[in-house]
N, C-alpha and C positions, 0 to 999 in steps of 0.2 A: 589338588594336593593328594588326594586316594589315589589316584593314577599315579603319581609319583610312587609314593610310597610302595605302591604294587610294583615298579617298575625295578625298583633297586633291590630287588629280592632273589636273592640268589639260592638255589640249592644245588644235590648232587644229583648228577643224571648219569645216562646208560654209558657206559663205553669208558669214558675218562675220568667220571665217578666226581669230576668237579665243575663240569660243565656247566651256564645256568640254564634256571626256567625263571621264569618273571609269574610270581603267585604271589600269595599273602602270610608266605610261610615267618617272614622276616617279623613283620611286628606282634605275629606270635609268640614267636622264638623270642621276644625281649619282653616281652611279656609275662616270659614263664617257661621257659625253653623245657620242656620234660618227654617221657620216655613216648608220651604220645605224639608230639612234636615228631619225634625220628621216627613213629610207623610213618607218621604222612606224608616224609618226600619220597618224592617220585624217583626211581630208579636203582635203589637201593637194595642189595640183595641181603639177606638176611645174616651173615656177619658182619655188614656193614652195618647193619638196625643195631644188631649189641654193640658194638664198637659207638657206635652213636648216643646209645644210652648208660653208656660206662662213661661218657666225656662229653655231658652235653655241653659244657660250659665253652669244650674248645670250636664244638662246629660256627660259631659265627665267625671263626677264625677262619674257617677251611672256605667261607662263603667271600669273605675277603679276598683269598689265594683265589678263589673261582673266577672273581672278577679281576682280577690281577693276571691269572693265566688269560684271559679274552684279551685284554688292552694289550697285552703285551704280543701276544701272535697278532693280532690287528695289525701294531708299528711295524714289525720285525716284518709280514706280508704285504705291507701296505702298496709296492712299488712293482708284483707282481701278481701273474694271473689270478692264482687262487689266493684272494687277498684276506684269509681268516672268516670270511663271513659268516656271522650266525644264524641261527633259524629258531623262530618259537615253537619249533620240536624237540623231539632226544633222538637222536642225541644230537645236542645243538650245533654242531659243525656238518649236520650231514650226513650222507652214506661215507664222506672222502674221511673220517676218521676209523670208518668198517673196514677200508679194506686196508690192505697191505704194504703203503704207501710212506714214502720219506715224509711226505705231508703230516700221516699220522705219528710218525715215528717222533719230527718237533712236536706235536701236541699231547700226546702222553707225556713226555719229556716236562715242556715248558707246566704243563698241570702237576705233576709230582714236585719239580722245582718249588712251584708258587705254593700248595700247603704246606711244605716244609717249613718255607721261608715269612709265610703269615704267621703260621703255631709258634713259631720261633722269635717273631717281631712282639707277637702276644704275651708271652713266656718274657719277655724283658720288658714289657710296657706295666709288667703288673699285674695282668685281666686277668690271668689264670690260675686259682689256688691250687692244681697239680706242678706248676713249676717256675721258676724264676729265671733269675741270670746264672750265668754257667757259675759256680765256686770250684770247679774242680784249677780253676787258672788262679791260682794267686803266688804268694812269695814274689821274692827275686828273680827278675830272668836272667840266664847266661849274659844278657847284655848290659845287666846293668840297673834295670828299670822296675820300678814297685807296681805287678799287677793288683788293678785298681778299679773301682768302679766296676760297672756291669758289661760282664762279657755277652755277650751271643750264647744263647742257651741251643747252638744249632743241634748238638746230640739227641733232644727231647725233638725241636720240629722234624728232624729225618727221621728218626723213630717212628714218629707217628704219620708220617707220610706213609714208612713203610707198611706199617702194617691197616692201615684206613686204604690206602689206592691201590696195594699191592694187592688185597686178599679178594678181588675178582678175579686177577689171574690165574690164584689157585685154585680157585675152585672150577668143581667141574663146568664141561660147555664149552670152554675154550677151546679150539683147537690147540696142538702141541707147539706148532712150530708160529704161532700168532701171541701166545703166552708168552714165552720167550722173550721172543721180539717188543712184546709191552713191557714184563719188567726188566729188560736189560737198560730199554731206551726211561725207564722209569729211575734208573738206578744212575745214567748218564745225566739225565737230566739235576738229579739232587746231588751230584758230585761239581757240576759246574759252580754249586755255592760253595762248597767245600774248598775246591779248587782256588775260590779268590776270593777266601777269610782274609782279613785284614787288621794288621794293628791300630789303634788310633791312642792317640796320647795327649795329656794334659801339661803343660811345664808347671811347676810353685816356684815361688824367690820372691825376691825385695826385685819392684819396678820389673817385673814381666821376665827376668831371670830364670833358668832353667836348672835350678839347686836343687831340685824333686822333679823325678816325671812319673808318673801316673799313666799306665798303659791300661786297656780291656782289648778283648776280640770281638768285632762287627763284621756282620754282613756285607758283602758288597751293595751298590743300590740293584734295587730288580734289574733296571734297564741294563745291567752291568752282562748279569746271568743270562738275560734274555742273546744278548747281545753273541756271548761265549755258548749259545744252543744253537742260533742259528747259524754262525760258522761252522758246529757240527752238523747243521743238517745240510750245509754248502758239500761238506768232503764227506756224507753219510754214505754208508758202505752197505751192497746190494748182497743177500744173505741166504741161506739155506740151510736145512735144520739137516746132520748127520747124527749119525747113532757112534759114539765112542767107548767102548765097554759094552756098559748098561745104562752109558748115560748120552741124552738126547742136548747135543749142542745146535749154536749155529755156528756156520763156519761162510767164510768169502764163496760168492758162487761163482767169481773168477780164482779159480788158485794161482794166478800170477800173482793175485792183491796181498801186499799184509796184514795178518788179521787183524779185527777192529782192537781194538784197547776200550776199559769199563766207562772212558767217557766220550767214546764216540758213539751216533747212530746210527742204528742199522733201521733196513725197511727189508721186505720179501718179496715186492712186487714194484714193476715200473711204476712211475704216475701217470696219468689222463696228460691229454695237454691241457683243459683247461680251458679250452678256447670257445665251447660252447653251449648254453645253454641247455640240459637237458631235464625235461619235468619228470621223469621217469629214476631220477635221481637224486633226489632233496639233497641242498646244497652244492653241485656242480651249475652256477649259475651263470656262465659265458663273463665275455668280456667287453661285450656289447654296451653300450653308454661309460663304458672306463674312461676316466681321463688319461690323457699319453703325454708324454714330452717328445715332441717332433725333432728333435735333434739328439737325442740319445740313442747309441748303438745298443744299447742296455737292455734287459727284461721288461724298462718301464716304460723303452721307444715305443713308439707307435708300429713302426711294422713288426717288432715284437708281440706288443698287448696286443695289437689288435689283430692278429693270425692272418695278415695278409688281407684281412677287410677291407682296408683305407679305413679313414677317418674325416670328421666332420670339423670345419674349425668356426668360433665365433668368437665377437669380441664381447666380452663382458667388462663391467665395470667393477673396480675396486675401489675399497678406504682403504688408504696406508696411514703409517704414522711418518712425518714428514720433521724436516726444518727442528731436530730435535734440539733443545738447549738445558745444560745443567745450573741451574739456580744454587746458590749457596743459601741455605744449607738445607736441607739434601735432597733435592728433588731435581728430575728430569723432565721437559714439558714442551710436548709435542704438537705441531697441528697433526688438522685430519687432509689427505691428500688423496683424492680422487683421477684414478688413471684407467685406461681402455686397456686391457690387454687379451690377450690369444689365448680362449680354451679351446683345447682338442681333445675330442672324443671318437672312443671305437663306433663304426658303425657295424 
């Protein structure tokens, strides 16, 4: 059970400033979360310490969004090379979030998305005496309908995205044209929640009538956001930093391309392919034992994954659920179904 408990312990680390480490930081922090608490995680540069100790109450939230940004590039990667993998180092994806890469581009991205969108799940759940549900939405809307209920307090979570993940970039160390590049894709990332706010509504009346509706503003689900990053990082736009005036932009470093827009992202360097193993680079870890689908043309086919290896195929066995029947009332109830089928792996 102590292994557990250390295991689900999330802090902020180097680089993406939400990444985890697995310590015993968690059931101190509920224990008593204070100013000492934030000297002790690891990776944190010293505006982030005050920012930590100005809002302790909200970092289990940001530790939430931490493990929320992992699962979430995990699915979104799942079907190709570089499949999100972590490492019990910092920063936990690797050197491949150091350099310059569309790779890192989704993952700054999807991490600034997910504390927004935890501070902001937190902020409506209750947990935080800095904030609640949005009041700025009420009355009448042009359409008709009584804003009601608890909106999405998303002002406060992007806020504090902003300025918790943003204030490494500004500070010194950064390179110019890698700053940038982090808070634009920082900035892309928290607009994809923005992007797909959503109304939700209640009907009132006599027998389930709609004589009264009751509207609030909600988030979309994560997988939603996730979802709206990684088709940005499919048509992510290759970049380079120019000087305009006095002020240091990036711009397309094809100028055929047109420019990006605030929620697309950008990267400044090709990617690796990916294809293999190197120790000399924490987290570039091949794609050797991958599973492949031998009939797909796709990134997830096998002559794709496996960079022209070949691959190995064996039959393993599975439990399905089989012969499913609905019983009234209300249950569904399956056998257990045992079948041979074909795994294939990168050699």
């Amino acid at each position: 059970m102590g292994r557990e408990r250390e295991s689900e312990c999330v802090c902020v680390c180097v680089c993406v400033c939400v990444c985890v480490c697995m310590c015993r930081v968690l059931s101190a922090w509920r224990r008593g979360g204070d100013c000492e608490t934030c000297e002790r995680l690891r990776g944190l540069i010293h505006k982030q310490v005050q920012i930590c100790k100005r809002s302790v109450e909200v970092m289990d939230a940001v530790r939430h969004g931490a493990q929320l940004a992992i699962d979430e590039c995990q699915f979104q990667f799942r079907n190709r090379r570089w499949n999100c993998s972590t490492l019990d180092t910092m920063p936990v994806f690797g050197k491949v979030v150091t350099q310059g890469t569309r790779e890192a581009a989704f993952v700054y991205a999807i991490s600034a998305a997910s504390v927004a969108f935890a501070v902001t799940r937190a902020c409506s759940s209750g947990e935080l005496e800095k904030c609640g549900c949005d009041h700025n939405v009420h009355g009448v809307s042009p359409e008709g309908f009584q804003w009601s209920g608890c909106s999405d307090n998303i002002a406060y979570g992007v806020a504090f995205s902003q300025s918790f993940v943003d204030v490494r970039e500004r500070s010194k160390g950064q390179s110019p044209s890698r700053a940038l590049m982090n808070l634009h894709n920082n900035e892309a990332g928290r607009k994809a929640i923005l992007s797909h706010m959503r109304v939700e509504c209640k009907c009132h009346g006599v027998s389930g009538s709609c004589e009264v509706k009751t509207c609030w503003k909600a988030m979309p689900p994560f997988r939603k956001v996730g979802n709206a990053i990684k088709e940005k990082f499919d048509g992510a736009t290759e970049v380079e930093q120019r000087k305009v005036g006095t002020t240091k932009v990036l711009v397309p470093r094809n100028s055929q391309f047109k420019p990006h827009t605030d929620e697309d992202l950008v990267y400044l360097e090709p990617s690796p392919d990916f294809c293999d193993h190197d120790p000399r680079t924490p987290g570039m870890l091949g794609t050797a034992g991958r599973q492949c689908n031998r009939t797909s043309k796709a990134i997830d086919g096998c002559e794709l994954m496996c960079c022209g290896r070949g691959f190995q195929t064996e039959e393993v066995e599975v439990v399905d659920r089989c012969s499913c029947k609905f019983h009234w009332c209300c249950y569904v109830k399956c056998k257990q179904c045992r079948k041979m089928v074909e795994m294939h792996t990168c050699r």
